[in-house]
C-alpha positions in Angstrom: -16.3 -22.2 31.2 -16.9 -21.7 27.7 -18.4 -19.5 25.3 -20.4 -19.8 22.1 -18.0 -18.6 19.7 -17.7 -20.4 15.9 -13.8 -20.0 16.6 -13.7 -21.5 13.0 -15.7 -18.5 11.4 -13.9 -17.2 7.9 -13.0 -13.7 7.2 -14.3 -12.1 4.4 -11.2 -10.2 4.2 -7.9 -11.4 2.5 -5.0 -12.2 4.8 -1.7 -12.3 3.9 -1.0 -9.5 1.7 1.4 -6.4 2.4 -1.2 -3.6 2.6 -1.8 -1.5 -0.4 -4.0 0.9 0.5 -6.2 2.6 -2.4 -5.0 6.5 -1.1 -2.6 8.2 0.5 -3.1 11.9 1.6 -0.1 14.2 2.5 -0.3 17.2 4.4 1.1 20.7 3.8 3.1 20.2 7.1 4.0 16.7 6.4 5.7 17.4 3.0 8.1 19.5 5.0 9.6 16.9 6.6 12.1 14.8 4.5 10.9 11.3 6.7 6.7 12.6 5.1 7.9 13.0 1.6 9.9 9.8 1.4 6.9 7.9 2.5 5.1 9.6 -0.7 7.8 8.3 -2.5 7.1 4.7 -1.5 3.6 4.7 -1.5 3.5 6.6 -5.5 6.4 3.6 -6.1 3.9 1.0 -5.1 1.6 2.5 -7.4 -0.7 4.0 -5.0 -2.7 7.2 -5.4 -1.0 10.3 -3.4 -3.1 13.6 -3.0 -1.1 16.5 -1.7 -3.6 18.7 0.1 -3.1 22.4 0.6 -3.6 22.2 4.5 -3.4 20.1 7.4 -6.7 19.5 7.4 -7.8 15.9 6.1 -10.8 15.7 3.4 -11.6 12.2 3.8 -15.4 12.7 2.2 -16.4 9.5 3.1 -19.8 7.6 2.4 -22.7 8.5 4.5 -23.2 4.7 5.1 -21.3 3.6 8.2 -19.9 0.1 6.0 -18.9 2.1 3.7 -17.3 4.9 5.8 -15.5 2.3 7.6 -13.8 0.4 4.5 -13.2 3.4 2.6 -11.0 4.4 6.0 -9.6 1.3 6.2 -8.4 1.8 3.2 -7.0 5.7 3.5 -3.3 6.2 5.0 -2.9 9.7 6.0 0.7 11.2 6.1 0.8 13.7 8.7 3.0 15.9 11.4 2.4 14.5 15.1 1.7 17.3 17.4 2.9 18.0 20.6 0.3 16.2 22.6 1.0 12.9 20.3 4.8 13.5 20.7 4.8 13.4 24.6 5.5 10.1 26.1 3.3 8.1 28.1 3.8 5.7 30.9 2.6 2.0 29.5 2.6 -0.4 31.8 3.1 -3.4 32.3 4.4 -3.8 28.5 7.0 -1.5 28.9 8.1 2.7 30.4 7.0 4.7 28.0 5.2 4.5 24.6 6.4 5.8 21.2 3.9 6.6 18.6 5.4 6.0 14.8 2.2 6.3 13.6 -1.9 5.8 14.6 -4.3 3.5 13.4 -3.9 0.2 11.7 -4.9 -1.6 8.3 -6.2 -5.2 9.7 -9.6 -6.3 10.7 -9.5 -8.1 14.4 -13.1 -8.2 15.3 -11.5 -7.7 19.0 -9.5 -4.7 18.1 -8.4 -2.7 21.1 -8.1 0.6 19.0 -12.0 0.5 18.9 -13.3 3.1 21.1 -9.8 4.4 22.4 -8.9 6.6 18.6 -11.7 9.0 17.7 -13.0 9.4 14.3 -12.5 6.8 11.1 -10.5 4.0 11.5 -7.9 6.0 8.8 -4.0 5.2 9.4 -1.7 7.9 10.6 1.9 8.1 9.5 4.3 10.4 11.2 5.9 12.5 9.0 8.0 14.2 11.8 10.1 11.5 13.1 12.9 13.6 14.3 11.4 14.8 16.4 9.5 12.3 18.0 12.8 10.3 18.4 14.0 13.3 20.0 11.9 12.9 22.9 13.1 9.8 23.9 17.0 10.6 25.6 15.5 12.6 28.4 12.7 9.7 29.0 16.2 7.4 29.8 16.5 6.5 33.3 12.8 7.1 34.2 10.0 5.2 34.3 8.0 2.6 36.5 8.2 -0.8 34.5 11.6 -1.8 33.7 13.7 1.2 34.9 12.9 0.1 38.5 12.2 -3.6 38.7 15.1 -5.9 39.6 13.9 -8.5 37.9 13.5 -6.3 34.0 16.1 -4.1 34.8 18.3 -5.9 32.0 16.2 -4.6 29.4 16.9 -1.0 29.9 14.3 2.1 29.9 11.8 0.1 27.4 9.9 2.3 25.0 6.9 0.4 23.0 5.9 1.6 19.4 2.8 -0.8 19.1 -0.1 0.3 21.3 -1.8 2.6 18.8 -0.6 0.8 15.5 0.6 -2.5 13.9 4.2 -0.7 13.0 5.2 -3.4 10.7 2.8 -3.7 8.9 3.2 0.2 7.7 6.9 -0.9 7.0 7.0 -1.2 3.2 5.4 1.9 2.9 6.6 4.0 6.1 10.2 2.9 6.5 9.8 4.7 10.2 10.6 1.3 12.3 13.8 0.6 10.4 14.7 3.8 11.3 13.5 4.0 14.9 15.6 0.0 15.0 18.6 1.7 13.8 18.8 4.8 15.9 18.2 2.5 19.4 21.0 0.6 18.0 23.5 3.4 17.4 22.0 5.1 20.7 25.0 4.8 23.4 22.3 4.1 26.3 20.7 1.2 28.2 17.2 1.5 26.2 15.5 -1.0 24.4 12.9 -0.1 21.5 9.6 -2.8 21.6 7.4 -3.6 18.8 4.6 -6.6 18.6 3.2 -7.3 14.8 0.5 -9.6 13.7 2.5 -9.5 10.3 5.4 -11.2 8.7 7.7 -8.9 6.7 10.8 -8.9 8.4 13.2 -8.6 5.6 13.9 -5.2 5.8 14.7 -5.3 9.9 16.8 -8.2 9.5 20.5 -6.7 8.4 19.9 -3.7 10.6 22.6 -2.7 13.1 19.9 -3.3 15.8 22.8 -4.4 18.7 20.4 -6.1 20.5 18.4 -3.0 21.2 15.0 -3.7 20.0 12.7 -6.6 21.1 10.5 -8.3 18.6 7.1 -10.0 19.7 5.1 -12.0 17.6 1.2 -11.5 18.5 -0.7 -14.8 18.1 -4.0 -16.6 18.8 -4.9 -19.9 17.7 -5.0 -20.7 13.8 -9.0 -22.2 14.5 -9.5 -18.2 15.5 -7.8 -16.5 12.6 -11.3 -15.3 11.4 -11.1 -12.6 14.2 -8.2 -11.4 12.5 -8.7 -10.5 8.9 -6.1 -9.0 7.1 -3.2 -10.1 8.9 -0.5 -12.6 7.8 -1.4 -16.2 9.2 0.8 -17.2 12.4 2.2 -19.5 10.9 4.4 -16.8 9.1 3.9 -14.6 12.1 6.3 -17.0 13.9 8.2 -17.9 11.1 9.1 -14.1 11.0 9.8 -13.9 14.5 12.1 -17.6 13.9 14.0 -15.4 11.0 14.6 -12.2 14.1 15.9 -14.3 16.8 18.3 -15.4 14.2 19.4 -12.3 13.4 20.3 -11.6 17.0 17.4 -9.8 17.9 15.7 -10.6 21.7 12.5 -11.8 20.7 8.7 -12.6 22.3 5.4 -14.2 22.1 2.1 -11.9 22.8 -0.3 -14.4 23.4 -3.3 -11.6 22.9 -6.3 -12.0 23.5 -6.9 -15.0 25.4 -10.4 -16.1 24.2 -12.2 -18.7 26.4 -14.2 -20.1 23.3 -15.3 -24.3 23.3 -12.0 -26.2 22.9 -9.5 -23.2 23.9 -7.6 -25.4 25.7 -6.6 -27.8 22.9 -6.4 -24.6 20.9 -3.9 -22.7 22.8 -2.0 -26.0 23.7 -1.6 -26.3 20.2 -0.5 -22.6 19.8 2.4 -23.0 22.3 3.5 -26.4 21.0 3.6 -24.8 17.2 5.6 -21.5 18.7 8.0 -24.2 20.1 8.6 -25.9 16.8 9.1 -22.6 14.9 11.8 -21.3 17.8 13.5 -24.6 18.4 16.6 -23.9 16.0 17.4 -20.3 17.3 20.5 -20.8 19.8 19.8 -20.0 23.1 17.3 -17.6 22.2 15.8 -14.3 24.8 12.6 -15.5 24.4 9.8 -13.6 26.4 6.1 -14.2 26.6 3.0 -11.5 27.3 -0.3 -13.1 28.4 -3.5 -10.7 27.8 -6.9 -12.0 28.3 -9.7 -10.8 26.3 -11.2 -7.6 28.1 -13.8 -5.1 26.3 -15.8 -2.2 27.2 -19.1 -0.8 26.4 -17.5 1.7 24.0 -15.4 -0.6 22.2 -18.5 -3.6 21.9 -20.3 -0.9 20.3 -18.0 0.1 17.9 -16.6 -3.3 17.2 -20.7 -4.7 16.5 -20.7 -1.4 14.1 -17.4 -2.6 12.0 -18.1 -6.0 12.3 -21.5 -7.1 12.7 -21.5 -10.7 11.4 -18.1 -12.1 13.4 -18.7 -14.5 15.7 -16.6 -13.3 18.7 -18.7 -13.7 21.9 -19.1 -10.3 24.1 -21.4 -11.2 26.7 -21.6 -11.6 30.5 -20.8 -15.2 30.6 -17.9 -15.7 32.5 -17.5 -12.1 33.1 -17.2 -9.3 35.8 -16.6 -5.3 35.5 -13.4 -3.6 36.3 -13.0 -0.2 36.9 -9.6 2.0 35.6 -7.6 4.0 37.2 -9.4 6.3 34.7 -13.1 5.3 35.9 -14.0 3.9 33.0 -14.9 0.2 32.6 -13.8 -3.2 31.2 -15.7 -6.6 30.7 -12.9 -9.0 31.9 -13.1 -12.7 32.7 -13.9 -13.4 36.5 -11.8 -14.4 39.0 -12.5 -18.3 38.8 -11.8 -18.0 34.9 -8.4 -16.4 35.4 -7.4 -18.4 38.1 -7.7 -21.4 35.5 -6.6 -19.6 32.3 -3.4 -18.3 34.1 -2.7 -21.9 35.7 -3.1 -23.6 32.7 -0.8 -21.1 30.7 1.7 -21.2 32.9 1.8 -24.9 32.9 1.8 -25.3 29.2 4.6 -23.1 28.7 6.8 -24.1 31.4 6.6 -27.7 29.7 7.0 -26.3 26.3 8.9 -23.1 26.5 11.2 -23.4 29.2 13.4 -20.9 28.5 10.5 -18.5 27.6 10.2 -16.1 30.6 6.8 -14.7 31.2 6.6 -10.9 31.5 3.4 -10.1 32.8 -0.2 -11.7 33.1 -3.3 -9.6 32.6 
């Protein structure tokens, strides 16, 4: 039950940093929104580049080399208005009700990156200039919903709305400003809702004197420090937890997404060591809510081809070793680890963390 993977393999990308990227492009629409111009404010602050453009359409005039393409849109943050049809909320199970989008796309480099194949077009990042009213969409969403709303044993956590499945939003922060401000509105909301957020970064600073009432949930999302060259651009997790260490003090409920689970040689002794160092980084927080996520690696035809496209020289395996299809409610399908795998990956997690993490509780296994 192993794969061929050099988990050890170095990215050719810095890690680290707070992103910088080399332009920003504002939209007529956007710059009507106080929330879009403040962001141009930050970025031209920092330094970098803004273009105002006379329409709403985006001239990215990219390379006609696909390499190219893809690091000049990397590199390309894109201030616009969210439409209606981004604005409506989705159910997101099992992570939490519904799903807030502060923004689309996201500057790192995971050579397993689960936006590949779902967001069409260049990997550019999407800012939401309109935040009112996306945040306005939210009151009527309280009460509903098929995750925590109605289970007995998450029912503490409120209607739970998750800003991170189609972008990293902190690491957009210095630039954007939108998650402080989506923290302090759950916090000054008079409702049981809870705002959730997972980062593969470390800046916290600005979230940590926010009147956040306990209202937001912070998760850490971490993989083994031998696999950190499938995930370029991000801050190393030892600063990833270290940031999440500096939240729980703060008073903020907290979490580990242990995402993906790769079955690589040696991923048990990788992924003890993960758990035992997430330990060590949370052992001084009092009494600490401390959840966990557990998400195996999945992939599917789209997203392997996109992913060999962006990155053609990582070592992450995507074969059919230790495989088997799934099917969506959708119809479309998955690569995920077979039955005999999972059984063993989830027995093993579970053991590891009871032993280690006792407090942690364990949301959901997928």
């Amino acid at each position: 039950m192993t794969g061929n993977a050099d988990v050890t393999a170095k990215s050719e990308i810095a890690v680290g940093r707070p992103w910088r990227p080399k332009r920003v492009l504002i939209t007529r629409s956007a710059l009507e929104w106080q929330h879009g111009c403040d962001i141009a404010e930050r970025a031209a602050a920092l330094g970098i580049d803004v273009q105002t453009l006379s329409t709403d359409r985006l001239s990215l005039a990219l390379p006609d080399d696909e390499r190219q393409a893809y690091a000049a849109a990397k590199q390309t943050l894109a201030i616009v208005v969210a439409p209606p049809s981004k604005r409506r909320l989705q159910p997101i199970a099992p992570s939490a009700d519904w799903r807030i989008d502060l923004a689309e796309g996201c500057p790192a480099h995971c050579s397993y990156c689960y936006l590949a194949g779902s967001l069409k077009g260049p990997p550019i990042t999407r800012a939401y200039a309109n935040l009112p009213e996306i945040l306005a969409e939210i009151p009527t969403h309280i009460g509903c919903g098929t995750v925590t709303s109605r289970s007995a044993r998450r029912a503490h956590e409120g209607t739970t709305f998750e800003a991170s499945c189609y972008t990293d939003p902190l690491a957009l922060e210095h630039i954007t400003g939108s998650l402080s401000a989506t923290i302090a509105w759950f916090g000054a909301l008079d409702a049981n809702a809870q705002l959730r957020f997972t980062s593969k970064f470390d800046a916290v600073g600005p979230l940590l004197n926010l009147g956040h009432h306990g209202c937001t949930r912070m998760r850490a999302s971490v993989s083994p420090a031998r696999y950190a060259g499938f995930e370029g651009g991000t801050s190393p997790v030892s600063a990833r937890l270290a940031g999440l260490a500096a939240m729980g003090h703060a008073g903020y409920p907290i979490g580990l997404t242990i995402a993906p689970i790769i079955v690589a040689d040696g991923w048990e002794t990788a992924y003890a060591e993960l758990i035992g160092q997430a330990a060590r980084a949370l052992s001084a927080i009092p009494a600490p809510d401390l959840t966990i996520e557990l998400i195996t690696h999945r992939y599917s035809p789209t997203s392997k081809a996109v992913l060999d496209g962006w990155y053609p020289g990582s070592a992450l395996t995507m074969d059919a070793v230790n495989r088997t299809e799934k099917r969506t409610k959708f119809g479309s399908v998955k690569h995920v680890y077979d039955a005999d795998t999972m059984r063993a990956l989830r027995g093993f997690f579970e053991t590891e963390i009871a032993r280690a993490l006792p407090a942690a509780r364990i949301l959901y296994w997928t």
